[in-house]
KOLTIDO-438713 format. One record per residue (C-alpha): residue in three letters; x, y, z. Coordinates in steps of 0.25 Angstrom, whole numbers, plus 5000, padded with zeros to 4 digits. Each point is the difference from the previous one (the first is absolute). Layout:
KOLTIDO-438713
ALAXYZ ...
This chain:
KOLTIDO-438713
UNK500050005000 UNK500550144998 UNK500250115009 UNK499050105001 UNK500550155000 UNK499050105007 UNK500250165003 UNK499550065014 UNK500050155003 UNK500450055014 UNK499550125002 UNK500150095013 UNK499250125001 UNK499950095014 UNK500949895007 UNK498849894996 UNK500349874990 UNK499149964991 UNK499549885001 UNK498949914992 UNK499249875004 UNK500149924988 UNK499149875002 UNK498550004996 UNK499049985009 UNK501050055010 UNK500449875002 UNK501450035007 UNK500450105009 UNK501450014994 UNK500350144995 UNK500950044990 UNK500750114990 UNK499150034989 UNK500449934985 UNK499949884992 UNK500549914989 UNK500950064990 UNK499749994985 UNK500949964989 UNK500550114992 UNK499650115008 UNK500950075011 UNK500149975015 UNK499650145002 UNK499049994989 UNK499349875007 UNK500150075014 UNK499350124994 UNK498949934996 UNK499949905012 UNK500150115009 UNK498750084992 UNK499249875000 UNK500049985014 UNK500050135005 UNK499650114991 UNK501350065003 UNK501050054989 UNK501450005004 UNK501550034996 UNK500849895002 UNK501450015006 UNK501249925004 UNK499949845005 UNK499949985015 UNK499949855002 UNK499849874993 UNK499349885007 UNK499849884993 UNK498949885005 UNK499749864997 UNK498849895004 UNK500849904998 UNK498749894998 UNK499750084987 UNK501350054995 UNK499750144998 UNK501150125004 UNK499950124999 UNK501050124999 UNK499750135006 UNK500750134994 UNK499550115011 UNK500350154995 UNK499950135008 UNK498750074994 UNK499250145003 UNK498650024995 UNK499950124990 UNK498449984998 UNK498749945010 UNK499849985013 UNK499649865006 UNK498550005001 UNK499149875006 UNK499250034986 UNK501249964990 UNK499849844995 UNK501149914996 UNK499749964986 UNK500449865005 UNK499350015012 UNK501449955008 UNK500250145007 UNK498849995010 UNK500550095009 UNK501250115001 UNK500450095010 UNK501250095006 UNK500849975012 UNK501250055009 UNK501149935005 UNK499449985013 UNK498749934993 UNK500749924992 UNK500549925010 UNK498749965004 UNK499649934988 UNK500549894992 UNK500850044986 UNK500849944992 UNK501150024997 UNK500849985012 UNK500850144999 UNK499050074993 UNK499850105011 UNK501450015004 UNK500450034984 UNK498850094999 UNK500350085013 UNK501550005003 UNK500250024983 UNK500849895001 UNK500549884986 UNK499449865004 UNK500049884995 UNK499149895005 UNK500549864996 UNK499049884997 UNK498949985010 UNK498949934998 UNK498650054996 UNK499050035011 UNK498550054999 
């Protein structure tokens, strides 16, 4: 099986990391960064764009890369790659209106680095890339829902 690329923006605004719930049905309390699967043929940036738009209404400018975390579920082989870019929002604001096209993103919502703690995200060092404006790498961990 081949490894899956995706793009997910981290975005701090105010001190508050964006963060989205991305399982239908809210099915999971696991948040994460906002983005997807990349297509073939069109730029990280591009995708991340795009991504960002669908589940948040937001348009962003996409900045350097922060982190990369990779996954696996081992029982089905799938692995994904993660390329996390710094990002700031140039149009929107997040509203409990705005629909996911895909109706993934059921949820999205802003948080400090105190919050943060109390909830459970993935990755790992998301918050501490996101507020101490660290690199990070997370190696290979398995997938959790």
């Amino acid at each position: 099986m081949s490894i899956r690329i995706a793009t997910r923006a981290v975005i701090v605004q105010d001190q508050r990391l964006l963060l989205v719930n991305a399982f239908p049905g809210e099915q999971s309390d696991l948040w994460c960064a906002p983005g997807g699967g990349a297509e073939a043929g069109t730029s990280l940036p591009e995708n991340l764009q795009r991504e960002v738009y669908e589940e948040t209404g937001l348009r962003i400018r996409v900045g350097p890369p922060c982190l990369v975390n990779e996954f696996h579920e081992p029982k089905s082989g799938f692995h994904q790659v993660e390329i996390f870019f710094r990002c700031t929002i140039v149009e929107g604001e997040i509203c409990d209106s705005w629909q996911d096209p895909e109706a993934v993103v059921n949820r999205r919502r802003f948080v400090s680095a105190q919050e943060i703690t109390g909830l459970r995200v993935k990755p790992d060092s998301l918050a501490h890339v996101a507020f101490a404006r660290g690199m990070g790498y997370d190696p290979l961990e398995t997938l959790v829902r």
